[in-house]
N, CA, C and O atoms as a GROMACS GRO file, in nm:
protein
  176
    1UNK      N    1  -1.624   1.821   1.005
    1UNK     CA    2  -1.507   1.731   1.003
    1UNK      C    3  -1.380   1.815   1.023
    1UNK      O    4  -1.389   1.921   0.961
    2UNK      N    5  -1.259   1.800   1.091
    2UNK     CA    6  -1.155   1.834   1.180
    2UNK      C    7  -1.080   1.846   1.044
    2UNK      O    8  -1.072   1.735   0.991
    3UNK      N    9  -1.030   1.933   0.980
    3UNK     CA   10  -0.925   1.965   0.856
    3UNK      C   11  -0.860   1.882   0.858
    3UNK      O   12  -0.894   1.821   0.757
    4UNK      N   13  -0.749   1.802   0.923
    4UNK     CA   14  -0.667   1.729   0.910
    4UNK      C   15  -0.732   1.600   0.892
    4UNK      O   16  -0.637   1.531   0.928
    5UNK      N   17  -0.785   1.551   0.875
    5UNK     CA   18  -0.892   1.434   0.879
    5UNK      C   19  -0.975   1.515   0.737
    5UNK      O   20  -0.936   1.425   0.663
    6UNK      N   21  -1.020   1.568   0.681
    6UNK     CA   22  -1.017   1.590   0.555
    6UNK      C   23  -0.952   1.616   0.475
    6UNK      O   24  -0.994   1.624   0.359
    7UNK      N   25  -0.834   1.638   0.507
    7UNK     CA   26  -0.672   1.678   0.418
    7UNK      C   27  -0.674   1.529   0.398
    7UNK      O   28  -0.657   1.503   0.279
    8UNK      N   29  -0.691   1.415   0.479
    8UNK     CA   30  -0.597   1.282   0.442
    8UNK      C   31  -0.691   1.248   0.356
    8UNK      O   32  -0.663   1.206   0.243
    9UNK      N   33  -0.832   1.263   0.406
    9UNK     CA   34  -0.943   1.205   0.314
    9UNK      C   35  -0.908   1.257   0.190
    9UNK      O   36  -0.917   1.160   0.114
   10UNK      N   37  -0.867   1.370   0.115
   10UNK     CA   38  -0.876   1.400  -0.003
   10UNK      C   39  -0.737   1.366  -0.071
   10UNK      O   40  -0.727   1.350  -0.193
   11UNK      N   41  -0.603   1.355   0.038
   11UNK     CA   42  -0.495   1.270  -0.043
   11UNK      C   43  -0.600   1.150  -0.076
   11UNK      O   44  -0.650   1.147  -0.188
   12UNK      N   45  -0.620   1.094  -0.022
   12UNK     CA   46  -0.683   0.940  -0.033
   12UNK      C   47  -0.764   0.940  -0.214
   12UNK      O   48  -0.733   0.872  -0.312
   13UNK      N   49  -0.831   1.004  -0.205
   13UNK     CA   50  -0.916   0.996  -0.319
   13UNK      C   51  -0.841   1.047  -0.405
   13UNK      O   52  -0.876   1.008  -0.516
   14UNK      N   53  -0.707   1.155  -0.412
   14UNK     CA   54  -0.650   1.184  -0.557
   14UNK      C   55  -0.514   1.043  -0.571
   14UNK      O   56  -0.420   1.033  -0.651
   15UNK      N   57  -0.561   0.939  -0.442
   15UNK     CA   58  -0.448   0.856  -0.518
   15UNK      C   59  -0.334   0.829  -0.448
   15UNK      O   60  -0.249   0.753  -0.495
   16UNK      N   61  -0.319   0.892  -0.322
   16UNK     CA   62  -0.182   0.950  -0.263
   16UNK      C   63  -0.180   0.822  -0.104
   16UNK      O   64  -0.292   0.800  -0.058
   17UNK      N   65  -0.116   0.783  -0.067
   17UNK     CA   66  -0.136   0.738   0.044
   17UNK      C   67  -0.100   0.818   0.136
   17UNK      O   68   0.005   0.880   0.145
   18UNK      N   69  -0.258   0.814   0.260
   18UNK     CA   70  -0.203   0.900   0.363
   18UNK      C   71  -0.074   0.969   0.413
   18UNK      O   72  -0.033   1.082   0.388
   19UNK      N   73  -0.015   0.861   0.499
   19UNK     CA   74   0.076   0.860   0.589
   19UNK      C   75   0.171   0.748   0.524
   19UNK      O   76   0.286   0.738   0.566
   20UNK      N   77   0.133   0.680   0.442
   20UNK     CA   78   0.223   0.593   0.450
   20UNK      C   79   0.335   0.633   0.353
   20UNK      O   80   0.327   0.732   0.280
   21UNK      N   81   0.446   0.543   0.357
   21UNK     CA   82   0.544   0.555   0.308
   21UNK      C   83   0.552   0.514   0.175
   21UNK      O   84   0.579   0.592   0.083
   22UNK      N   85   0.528   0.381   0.160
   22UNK     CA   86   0.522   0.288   0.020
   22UNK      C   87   0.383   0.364  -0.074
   22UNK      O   88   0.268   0.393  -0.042
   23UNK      N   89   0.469   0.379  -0.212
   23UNK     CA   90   0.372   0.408  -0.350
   23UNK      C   91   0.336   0.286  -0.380
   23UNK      O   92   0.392   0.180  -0.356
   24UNK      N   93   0.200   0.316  -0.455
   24UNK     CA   94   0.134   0.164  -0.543
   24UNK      C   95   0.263   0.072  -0.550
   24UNK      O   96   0.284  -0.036  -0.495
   25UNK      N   97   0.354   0.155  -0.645
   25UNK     CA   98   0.393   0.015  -0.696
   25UNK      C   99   0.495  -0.035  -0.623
   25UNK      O  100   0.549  -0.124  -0.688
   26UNK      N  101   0.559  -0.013  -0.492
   26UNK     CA  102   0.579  -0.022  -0.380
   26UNK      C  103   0.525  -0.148  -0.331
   26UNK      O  104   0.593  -0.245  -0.298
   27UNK      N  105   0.460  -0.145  -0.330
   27UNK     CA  106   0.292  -0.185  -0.258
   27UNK      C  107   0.298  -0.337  -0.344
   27UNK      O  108   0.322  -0.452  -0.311
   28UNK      N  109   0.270  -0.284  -0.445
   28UNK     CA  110   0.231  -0.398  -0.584
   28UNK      C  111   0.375  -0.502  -0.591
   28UNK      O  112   0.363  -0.621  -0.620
   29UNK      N  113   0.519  -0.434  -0.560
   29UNK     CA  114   0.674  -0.532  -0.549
   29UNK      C  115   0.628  -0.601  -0.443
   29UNK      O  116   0.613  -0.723  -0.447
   30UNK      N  117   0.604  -0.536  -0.349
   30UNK     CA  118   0.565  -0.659  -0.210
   30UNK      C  119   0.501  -0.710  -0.201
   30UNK      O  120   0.526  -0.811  -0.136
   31UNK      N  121   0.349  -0.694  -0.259
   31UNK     CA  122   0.280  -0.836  -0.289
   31UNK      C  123   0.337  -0.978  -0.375
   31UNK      O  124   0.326  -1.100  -0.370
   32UNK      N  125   0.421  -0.850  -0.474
   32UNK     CA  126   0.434  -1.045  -0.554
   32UNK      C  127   0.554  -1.090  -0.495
   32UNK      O  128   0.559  -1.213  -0.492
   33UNK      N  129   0.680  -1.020  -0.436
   33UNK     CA  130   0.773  -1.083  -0.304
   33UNK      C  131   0.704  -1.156  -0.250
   33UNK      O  132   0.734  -1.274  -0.269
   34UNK      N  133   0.583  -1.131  -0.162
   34UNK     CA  134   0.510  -1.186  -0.079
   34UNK      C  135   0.471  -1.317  -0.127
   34UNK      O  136   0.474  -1.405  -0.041
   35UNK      N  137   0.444  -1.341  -0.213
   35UNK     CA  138   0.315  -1.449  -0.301
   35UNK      C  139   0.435  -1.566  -0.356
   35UNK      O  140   0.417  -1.686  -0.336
   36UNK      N  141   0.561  -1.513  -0.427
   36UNK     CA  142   0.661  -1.557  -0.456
   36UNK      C  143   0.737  -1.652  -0.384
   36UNK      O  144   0.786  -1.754  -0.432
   37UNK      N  145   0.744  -1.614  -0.266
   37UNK     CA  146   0.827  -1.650  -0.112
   37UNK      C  147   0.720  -1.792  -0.073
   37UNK      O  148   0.751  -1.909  -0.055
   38UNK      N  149   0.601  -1.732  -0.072
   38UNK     CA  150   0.474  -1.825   0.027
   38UNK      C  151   0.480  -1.951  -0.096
   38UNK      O  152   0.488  -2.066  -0.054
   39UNK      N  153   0.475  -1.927  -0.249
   39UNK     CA  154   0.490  -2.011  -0.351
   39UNK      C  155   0.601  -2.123  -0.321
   39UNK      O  156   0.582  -2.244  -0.311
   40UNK      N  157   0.738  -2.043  -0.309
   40UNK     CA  158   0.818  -2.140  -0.257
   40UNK      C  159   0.809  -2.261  -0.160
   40UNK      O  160   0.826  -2.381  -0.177
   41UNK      N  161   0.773  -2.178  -0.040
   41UNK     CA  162   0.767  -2.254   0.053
   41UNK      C  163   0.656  -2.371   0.076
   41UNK      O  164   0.665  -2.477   0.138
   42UNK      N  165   0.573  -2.326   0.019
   42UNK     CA  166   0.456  -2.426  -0.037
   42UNK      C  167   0.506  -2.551  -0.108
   42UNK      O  168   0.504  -2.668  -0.069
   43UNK      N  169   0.556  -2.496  -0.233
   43UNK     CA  170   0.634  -2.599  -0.305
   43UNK      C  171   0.775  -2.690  -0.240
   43UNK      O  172   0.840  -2.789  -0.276
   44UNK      N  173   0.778  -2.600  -0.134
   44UNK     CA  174   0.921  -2.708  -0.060
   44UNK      C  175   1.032  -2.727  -0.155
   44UNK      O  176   1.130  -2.793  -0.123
   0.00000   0.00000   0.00000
């Protein structure tokens, strides 16, 4: 396996996101934005 492609694999498993930008709880604000918004609009 190509080092760089096991470098991400092992961020991955201590927790870390690859490449991306957003942390968990990052991650976790925009889901419930997300869910919050769709709630609304549901409810009209």
């Amino acid at each position: 396996m190509p080092d760089h492609l096991q470098s991400r694999t092992d961020d991955m498993h201590k927790g870390k996101a690859g490449k991306s930008r957003f942390s968990p709880s990052t991650i976790a604000i925009i889901s419930i934005l997300v869910v919050v918004v769709a709630g609304i609009i549901l409810l009209g």
